[in-house]
C-alpha positions in Angstrom: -46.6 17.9 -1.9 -43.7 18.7 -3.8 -44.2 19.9 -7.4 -41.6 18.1 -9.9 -43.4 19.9 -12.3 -41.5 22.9 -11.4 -37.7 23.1 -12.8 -36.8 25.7 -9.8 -38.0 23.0 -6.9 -36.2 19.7 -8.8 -32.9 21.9 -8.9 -33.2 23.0 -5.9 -33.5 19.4 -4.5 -30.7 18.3 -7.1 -28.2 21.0 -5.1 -29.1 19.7 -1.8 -28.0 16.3 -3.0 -24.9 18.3 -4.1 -24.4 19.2 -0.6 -23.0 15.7 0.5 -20.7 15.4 -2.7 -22.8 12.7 -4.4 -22.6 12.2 -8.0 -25.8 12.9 -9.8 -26.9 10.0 -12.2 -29.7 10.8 -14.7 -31.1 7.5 -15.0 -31.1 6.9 -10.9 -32.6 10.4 -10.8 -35.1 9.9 -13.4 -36.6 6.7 -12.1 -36.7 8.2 -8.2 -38.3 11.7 -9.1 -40.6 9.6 -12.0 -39.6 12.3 -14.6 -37.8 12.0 -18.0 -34.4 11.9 -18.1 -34.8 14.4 -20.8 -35.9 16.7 -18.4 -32.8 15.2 -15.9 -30.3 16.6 -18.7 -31.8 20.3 -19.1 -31.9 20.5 -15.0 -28.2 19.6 -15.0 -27.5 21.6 -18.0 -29.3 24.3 -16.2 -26.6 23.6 -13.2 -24.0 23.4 -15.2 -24.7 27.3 -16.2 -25.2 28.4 -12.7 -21.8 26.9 -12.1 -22.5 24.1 -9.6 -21.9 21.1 -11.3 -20.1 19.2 -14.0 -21.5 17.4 -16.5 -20.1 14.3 -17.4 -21.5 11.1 -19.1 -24.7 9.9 -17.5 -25.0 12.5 -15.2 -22.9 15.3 -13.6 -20.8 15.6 -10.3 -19.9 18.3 -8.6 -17.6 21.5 -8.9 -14.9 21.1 -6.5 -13.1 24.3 -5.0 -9.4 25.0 -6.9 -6.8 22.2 -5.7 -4.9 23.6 -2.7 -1.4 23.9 -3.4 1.1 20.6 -2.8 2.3 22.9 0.5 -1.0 23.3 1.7 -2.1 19.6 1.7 1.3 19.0 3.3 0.5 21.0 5.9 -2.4 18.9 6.6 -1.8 15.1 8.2 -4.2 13.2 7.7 -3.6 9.9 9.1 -5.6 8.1 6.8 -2.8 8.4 4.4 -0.5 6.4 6.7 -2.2 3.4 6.6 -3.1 3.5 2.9 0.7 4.4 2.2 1.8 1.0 4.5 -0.5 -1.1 2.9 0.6 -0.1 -0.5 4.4 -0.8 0.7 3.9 -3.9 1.0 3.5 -5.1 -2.7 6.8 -3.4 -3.4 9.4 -5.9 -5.3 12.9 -6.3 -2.8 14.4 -6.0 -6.0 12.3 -4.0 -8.1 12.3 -1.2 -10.0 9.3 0.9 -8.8 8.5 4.7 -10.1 6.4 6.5 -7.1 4.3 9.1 -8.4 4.1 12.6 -6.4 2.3 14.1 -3.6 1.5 13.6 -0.3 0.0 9.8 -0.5 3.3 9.3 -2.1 5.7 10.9 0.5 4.1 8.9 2.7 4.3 5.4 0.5 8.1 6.6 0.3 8.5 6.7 4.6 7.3 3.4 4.1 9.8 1.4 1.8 10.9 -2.1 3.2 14.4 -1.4 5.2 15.1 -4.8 3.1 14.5 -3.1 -0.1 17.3 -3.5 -2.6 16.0 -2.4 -6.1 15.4 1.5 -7.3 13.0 3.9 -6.9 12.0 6.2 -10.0 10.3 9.6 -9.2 9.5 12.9 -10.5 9.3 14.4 -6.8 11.9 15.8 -4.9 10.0 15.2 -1.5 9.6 11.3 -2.6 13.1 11.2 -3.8 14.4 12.5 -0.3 11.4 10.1 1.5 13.1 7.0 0.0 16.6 8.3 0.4 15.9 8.3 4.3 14.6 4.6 3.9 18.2 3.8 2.5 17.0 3.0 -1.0 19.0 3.8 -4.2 16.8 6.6 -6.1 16.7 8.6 -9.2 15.0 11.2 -9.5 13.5 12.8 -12.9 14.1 16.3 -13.9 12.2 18.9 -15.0 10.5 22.2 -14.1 8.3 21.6 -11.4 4.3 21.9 -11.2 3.3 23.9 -8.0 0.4 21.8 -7.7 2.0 18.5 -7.1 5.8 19.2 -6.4 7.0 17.2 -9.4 8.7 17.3 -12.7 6.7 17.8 -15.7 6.8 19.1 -19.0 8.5 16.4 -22.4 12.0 16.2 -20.8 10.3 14.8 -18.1 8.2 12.4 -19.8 11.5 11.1 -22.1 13.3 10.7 -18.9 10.4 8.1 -17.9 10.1 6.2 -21.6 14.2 5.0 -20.7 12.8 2.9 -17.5 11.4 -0.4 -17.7 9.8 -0.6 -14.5 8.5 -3.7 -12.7 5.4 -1.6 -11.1 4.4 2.0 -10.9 2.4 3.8 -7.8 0.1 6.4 -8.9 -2.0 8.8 -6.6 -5.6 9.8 -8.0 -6.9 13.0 -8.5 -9.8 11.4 -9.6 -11.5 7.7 -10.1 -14.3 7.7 -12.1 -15.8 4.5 -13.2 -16.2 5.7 -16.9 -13.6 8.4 -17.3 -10.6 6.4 -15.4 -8.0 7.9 -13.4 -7.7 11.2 -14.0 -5.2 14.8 -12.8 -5.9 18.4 -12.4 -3.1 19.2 -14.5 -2.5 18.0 -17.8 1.4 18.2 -17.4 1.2 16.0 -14.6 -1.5 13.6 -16.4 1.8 13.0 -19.3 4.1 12.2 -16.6 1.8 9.7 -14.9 0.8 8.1 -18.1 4.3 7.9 -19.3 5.1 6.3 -15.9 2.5 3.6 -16.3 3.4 2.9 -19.6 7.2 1.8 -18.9 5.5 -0.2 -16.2 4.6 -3.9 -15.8 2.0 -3.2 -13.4 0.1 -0.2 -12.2 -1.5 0.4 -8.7 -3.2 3.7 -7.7 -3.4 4.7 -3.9 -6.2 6.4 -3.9 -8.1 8.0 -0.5 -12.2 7.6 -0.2 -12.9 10.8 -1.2 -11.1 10.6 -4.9 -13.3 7.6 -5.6 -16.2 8.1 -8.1 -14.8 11.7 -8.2 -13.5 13.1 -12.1 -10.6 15.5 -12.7 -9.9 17.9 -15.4 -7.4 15.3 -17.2 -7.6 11.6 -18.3 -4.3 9.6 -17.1 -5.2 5.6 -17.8 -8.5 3.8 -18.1 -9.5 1.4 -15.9 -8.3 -1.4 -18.0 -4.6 0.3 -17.8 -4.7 0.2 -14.0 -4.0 -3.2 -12.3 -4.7 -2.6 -9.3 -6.4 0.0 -6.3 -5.1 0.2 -2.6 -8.4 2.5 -0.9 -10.2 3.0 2.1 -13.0 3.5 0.0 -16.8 2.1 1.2 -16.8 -1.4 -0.1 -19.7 -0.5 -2.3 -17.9 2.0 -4.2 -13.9 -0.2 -4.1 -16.6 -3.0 -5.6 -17.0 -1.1 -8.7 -13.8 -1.1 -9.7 -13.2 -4.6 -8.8 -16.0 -6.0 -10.7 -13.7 -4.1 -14.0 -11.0 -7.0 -12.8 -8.5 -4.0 -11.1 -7.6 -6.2 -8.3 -8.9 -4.3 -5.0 -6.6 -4.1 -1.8 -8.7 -2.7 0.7 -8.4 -0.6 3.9 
């Protein structure tokens, strides 16, 4: 019989959960394991200091590995993208203005742009830029000195370059979707680009893969009553939870 009693066995069953990337949520934990959540919270405190998870409120997720680089993840197809990116194509405007946020989601949302499309594309990428160049769609393209991370202008220039767009609707990609922190970055350059880009926007719509659901980044970029709307291929169970905070859900 397993002794709860002991804090080395509960951690040790806490990390194995770890293992599959699940969130852990004090209250859920509490009422499984029939311990306090008191005794939850020093566990994942306990965690924390070992360095294998993140606290965050009502529970803790865990520590990802360092964000590969923007070349590395580029380097990587994944063809999941594709049909997230052609889905999310098709609520752009013919004759909007649209700012497409960066990385690879976003290269691929660019490939993607109705040949009928007759409005501009906004973006702090270079790669997205070119994307919707190809697509024969007028672009401009925000300067600044670029992050490594995502391949895109950052930094105030950047940011006051978006504020002088009013934008019919924005695409943003998700670090990280976290029912109580929002959508969040790695970088907190990048989060002030993103956010300045959703706020000189009439609508915002983050394309986000199943894995950055109910996962938290470093950075906050919009709560979930700033985001209008989620294209993901997401488990309906998790896509619900957003949907149920009225973020109209297009799903996968």
């Amino acid at each position: 019989m397993t002794d709860l009693n002991n804090p080395h066995i509960r951690q040790q069953m806490l990390r194995e959960r770890l293992d599959s990337g699940a969130p852990l949520i004090a209250a859920v934990l509490a009422a499984e394991l029939g311990i306090s959540i008191d005794t939850v919270r020093r566990d994942l405190i306990a965690l924390e200091q070992q360095g294998a998870v993140r606290r965050v409120r009502g529970g803790a997720v865990p520590v990802t590995s360092p964000m590969p680089s923007y070349f590395d993840r580029a380097s990587m197809p994944d063809p999941k993208i594709a049909l997230l990116a052609e889905r999310a194509a098709q609520v752009i405007p013919i004759g909007g203005t649209v700012f497409v946020d960066a990385g690879t989601t976003m290269n691929a949302l660019a490939a993607c742009i109705p040949l009928e499309f007759q409005g501009l594309i906004v973006t702090p990428a270079p790669s997205v830029a070119l994307a919707a160049l190809h697509r024969g769609a007028r672009v401009h393209l925000i300067g600044g000195a670029l992050c490594p991370e995502g391949a895109m202008a950052t930094g105030g220039d950047a940011e006051h370059a978006v504020s002088q767009f009013a934008a019919d609707l924005c695409f943003l990609g998700a670090c990280g979707l976290w029912p109580d922190f929002g959508l969040s970055a790695e970088d907190v350059l990048e989060a002030g680009v993103k956010r300045a880009m959703a706020l000189a926007s009439a609508k915002v719509v983050v394309v986000a893969k199943a894995e950055k659901i109910q996962r938290r980044g470093r950075c906050k970029v919009l709560e979930l009553t700033e985001i209008d709307g989620i294209v993901t291929n997401a488990t309906l169970a998790d896509a619900m939870t957003f949907q149920n905070e009225g973020i109209e859900l297009i799903h996968v």
